[in-house]
C-alpha positions in Angstrom: 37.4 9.7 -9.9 37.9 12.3 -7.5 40.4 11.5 -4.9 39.5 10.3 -1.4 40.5 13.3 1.4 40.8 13.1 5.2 38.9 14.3 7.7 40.7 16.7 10.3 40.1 14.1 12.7 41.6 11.7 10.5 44.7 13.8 9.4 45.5 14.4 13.4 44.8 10.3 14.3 47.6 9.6 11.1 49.8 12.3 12.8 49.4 10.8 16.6 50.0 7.1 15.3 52.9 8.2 13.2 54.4 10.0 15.9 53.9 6.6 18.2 55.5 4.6 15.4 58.4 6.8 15.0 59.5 6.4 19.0 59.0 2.5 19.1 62.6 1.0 19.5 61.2 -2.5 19.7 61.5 -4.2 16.5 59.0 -7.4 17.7 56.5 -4.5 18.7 57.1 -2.7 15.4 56.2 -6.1 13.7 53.1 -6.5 15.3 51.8 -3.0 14.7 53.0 -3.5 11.4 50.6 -7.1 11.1 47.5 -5.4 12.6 48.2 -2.4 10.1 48.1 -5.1 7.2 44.9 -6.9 8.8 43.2 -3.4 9.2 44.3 -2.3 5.1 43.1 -5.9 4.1 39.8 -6.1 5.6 38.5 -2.7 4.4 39.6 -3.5 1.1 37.0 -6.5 1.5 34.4 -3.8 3.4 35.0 -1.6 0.5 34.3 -4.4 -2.3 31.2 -5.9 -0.5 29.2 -2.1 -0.1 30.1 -1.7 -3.7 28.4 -5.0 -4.9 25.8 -4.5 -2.5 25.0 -1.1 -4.1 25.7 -2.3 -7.4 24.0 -5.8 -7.0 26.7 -7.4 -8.4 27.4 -11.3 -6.9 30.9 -11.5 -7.1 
């Protein structure tokens, strides 16, 4: 499979929100970044899934 790559857009959003992440001092705010992050990876895994049953026509 050939590997996913990033946009230019995409590389400069990753470098803007890392930048963000590295000057936050607040660990509660860091925590919530970090839940949104893990909602965000979590329901593109289950985008991801449903357009590849849909173009497979698998059910499950």
């Amino acid at each position: 499979m050939k590997p996913l790559s990033m946009s230019l857009g995409q590389q400069f959003e990753l470098e803007r929100q890392s930048r963000e992440l590295d000057d936050m001092d607040d660990i509660k705010e860091l925590q919530q970044v970090a839940k949104q992050l893990l909602m965000a990876w979590q329901e593109e895994i289950a985008r991801s899934r449903s357009a590849v049953r849909q173009a497979t026509g698998a059910d499950g």
